[in-house]
N, C-alpha and C positions, 0 to 999 in steps of 0.2 A: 155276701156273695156266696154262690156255690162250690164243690166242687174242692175245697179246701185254698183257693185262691184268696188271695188277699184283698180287701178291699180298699179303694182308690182312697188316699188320707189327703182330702183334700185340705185342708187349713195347713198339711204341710206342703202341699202345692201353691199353696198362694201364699207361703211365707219366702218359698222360694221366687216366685214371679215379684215379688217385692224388693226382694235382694236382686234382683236381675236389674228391675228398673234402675236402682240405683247404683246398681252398676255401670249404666250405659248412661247416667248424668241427668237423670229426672229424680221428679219432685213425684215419688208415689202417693202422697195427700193431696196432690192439686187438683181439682176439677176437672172431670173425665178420666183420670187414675184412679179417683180413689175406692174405687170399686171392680178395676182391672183385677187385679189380685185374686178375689175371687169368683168373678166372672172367669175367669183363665181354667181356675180348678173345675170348675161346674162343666166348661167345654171340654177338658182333657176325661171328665168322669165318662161323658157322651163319647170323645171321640174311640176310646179306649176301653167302651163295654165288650168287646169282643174277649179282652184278657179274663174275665168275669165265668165263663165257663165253655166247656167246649162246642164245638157245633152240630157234634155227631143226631142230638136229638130233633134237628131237622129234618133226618132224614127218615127218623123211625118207622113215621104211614107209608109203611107203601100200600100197593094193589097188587094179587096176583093180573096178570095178563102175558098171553105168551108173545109177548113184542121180543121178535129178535132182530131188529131193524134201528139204522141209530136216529137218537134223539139228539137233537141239539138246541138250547138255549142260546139265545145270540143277543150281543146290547145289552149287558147288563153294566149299568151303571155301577162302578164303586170309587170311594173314596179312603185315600189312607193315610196314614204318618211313615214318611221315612226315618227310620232309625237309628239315622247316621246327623242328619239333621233339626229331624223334627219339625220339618214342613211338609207339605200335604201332597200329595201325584193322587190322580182321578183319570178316570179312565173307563173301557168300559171291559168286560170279562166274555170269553163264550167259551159256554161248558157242552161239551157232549159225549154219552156212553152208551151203550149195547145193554139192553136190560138181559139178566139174566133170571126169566121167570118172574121180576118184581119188576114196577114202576116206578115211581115218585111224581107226586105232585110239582108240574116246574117251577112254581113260586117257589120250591122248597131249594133246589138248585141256587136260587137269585138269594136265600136269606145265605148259604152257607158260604156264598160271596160278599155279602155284606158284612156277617159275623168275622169272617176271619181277615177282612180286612181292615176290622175296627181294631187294629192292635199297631203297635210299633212293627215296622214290618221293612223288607226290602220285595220287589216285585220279583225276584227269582223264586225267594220262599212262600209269598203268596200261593204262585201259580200251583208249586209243590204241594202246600199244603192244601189245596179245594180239590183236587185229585185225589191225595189220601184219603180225603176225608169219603170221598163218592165211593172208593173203591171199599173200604174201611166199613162200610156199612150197606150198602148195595150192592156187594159183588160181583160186579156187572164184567158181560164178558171183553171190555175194553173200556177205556176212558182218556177224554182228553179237553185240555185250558188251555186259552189262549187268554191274554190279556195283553191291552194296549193303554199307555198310559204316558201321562205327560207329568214329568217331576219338577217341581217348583224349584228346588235345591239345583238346578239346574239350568231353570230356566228363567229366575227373579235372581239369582247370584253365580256366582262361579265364572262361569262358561256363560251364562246370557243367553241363550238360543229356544227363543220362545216360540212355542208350536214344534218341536221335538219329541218325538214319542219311542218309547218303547217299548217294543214288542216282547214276550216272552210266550214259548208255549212246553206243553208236555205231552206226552202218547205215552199209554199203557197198554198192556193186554192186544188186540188184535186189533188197534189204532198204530198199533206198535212194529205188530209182526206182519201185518197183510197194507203194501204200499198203496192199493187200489180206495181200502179205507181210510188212509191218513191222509191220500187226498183228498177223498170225498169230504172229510171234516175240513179241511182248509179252506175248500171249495166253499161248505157252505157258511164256514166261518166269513168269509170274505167278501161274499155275494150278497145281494138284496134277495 
């Protein structure tokens, strides 16, 4: 892995999903287990490339163009692990910012939603963290996330309340300071 991060030790991930089995009163050699263990690690390597390095380098092409008008990305599909559980919330993400003198390609927007959601995560620090990163490397003269997402840890246990979503967003910069544009972002968050 890059970056000086660790990389995912998976044979000790499916020494632990083997100790779990038997913990909850299964036969980890039986038939359909016995390759749970590390089928387990090989999904947590995928779900968890995000911890692998940071995301800033999605954003590095930009374009000069003097767009000072906002951009927004809407529907972006992502999935994650909760950190408290370790079950999965999906949902989908809308990113929008005010270019200042630079662009981005919007795919680029949707990986640095994908990236930073591939980690153990809560959706407050999510939303925090795909902001930083825009602002962090785009300097744009405002930015703002909204993310809507439905948590299993919530919704398959606990509380049971399936089809439950949570909302979370952030404003920066003159999404922040001017009310005219945090609604316009909401608006078009919100709207077809």
């Amino acid at each position: 892995m890059t970056d000086g991060l660790r990389p995912v030790d998976e044979p000790r991930i499916a020494a632990a999903v083997r100790e779990i089995l038997l913990a909850v009163g299964e036969d980890p050699d039986r038939d359909g287990l016995a390759d749970t263990p590390a089928r387990v690690a090989r999904m947590y390597t995928e779900l968890f490339v995000g911890l692998a390095s940071p995301p800033d380098p999605y954003l590095n092409t930009t374009f000069d163009h003097a767009h000072d008008e906002m951009v927004v990305v809407r529907d972006i599909p992502f999935y994650s692990m909760c950190e408290h559980h370790l079950l999965p919330f999906f949902g989908t993400a809308t990113v929008g910012y005010i270019p200042n003198e630079r662009i981005v390609g919007l795919s680029k927007l949707a990986r640095v939603v994908e990236h930073l959601a591939r980690r153990p995560q809560v959706q407050e620090r999510l939303t925090c963290e795909i902001a930083d990163c825009i602002e962090s490397v785009l300097d744009p003269a405002g930015t703002a996330v909204t993310l809507a997402a439905e948590h299993t840890c919530m919704t398959m246990r606990g509380v049971k309340k399936p089809g439950s979503r949570m909302v979370t967003s952030i404003t920066r910069g003159v999404f922040r300071t001017n009310p005219a544009t945090r609604a316009e972002f909401f608006n078009a968050a919100s709207n077809g």
